[in-house]
Every structure is written in C-alpha cells, then in structure tokens.
N, C-alpha and C positions, 0 to 999 in steps of 0.2 A: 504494500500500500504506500508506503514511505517513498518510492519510487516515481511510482506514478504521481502520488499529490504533488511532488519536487517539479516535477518534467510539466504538468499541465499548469503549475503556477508560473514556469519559466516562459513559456510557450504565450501565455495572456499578461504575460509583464506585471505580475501579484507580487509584490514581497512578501512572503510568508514567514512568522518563526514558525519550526517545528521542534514539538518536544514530544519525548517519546517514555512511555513509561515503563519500567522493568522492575520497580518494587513489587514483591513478591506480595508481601501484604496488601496492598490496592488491590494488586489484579485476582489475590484471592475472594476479594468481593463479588467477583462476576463470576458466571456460568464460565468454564474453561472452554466451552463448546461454544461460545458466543465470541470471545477471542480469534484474531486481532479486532481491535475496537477502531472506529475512525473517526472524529472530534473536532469539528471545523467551527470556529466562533463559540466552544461548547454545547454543538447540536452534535446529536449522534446521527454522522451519514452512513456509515456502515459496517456492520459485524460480521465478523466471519472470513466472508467475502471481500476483494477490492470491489469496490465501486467501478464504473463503466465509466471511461473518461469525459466522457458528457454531461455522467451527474457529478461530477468533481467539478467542471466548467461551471455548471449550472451552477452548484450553492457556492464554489468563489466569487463568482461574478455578485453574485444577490448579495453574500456577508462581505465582502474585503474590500469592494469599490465603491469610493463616492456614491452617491445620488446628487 
C-alpha cells in the first residue's frame, strides 16, 4: 500500500507525510485479518487490501487539496 499511496501522490503533485505503524500493541487492537490498514486524513480507505489507484486519486484529491 505504502507504495502505491507514494507513486499516486507523486504523480498529482500531493505532498504527503507518511507514517506507518508497527507497535505491536496498537495493531493488537485490530482484527489481524483486517491488516494492513490505510488512513488518509484519519479516514479508513482501506483494509486488507491496497486500494485501486483511482480510489487513492479520489480521497487525495477530496482530503489534501485546497478548495
């Protein structure tokens, strides 16, 4: 996922941070089966799965740019 959200922010000119979480403890609050998590603006886009880089496009443009 870390990958792809990199390449589609580069690609629409987004500055992003990314942080990435690997405390044991956090991630022992979630379903393991629900892992990896994906958290843009603190919205949950997608578990498990990467997202399609179209709904990556989609909620950066909506959360990270001006109006």
């Amino acid at each position: 996922m870390r990958e792809v959200v990199i390449a589609e922010a580069e690609r629409l000119g987004i500055a992003i941070q990314l942080e990435e979480n690997g405390d044991a403890e956090q991630l022992s609050k979630f379903n393991p089966l629900s892992l990896p998590r994906l958290y843009i603006a603190g919205d949950l886009v997608a578990s498990q799965n990467p997202p399609k880089t179209q709904a990556i496009e989609r909620v950066l443009k909506k959360t990270l740019t001006p109006q």
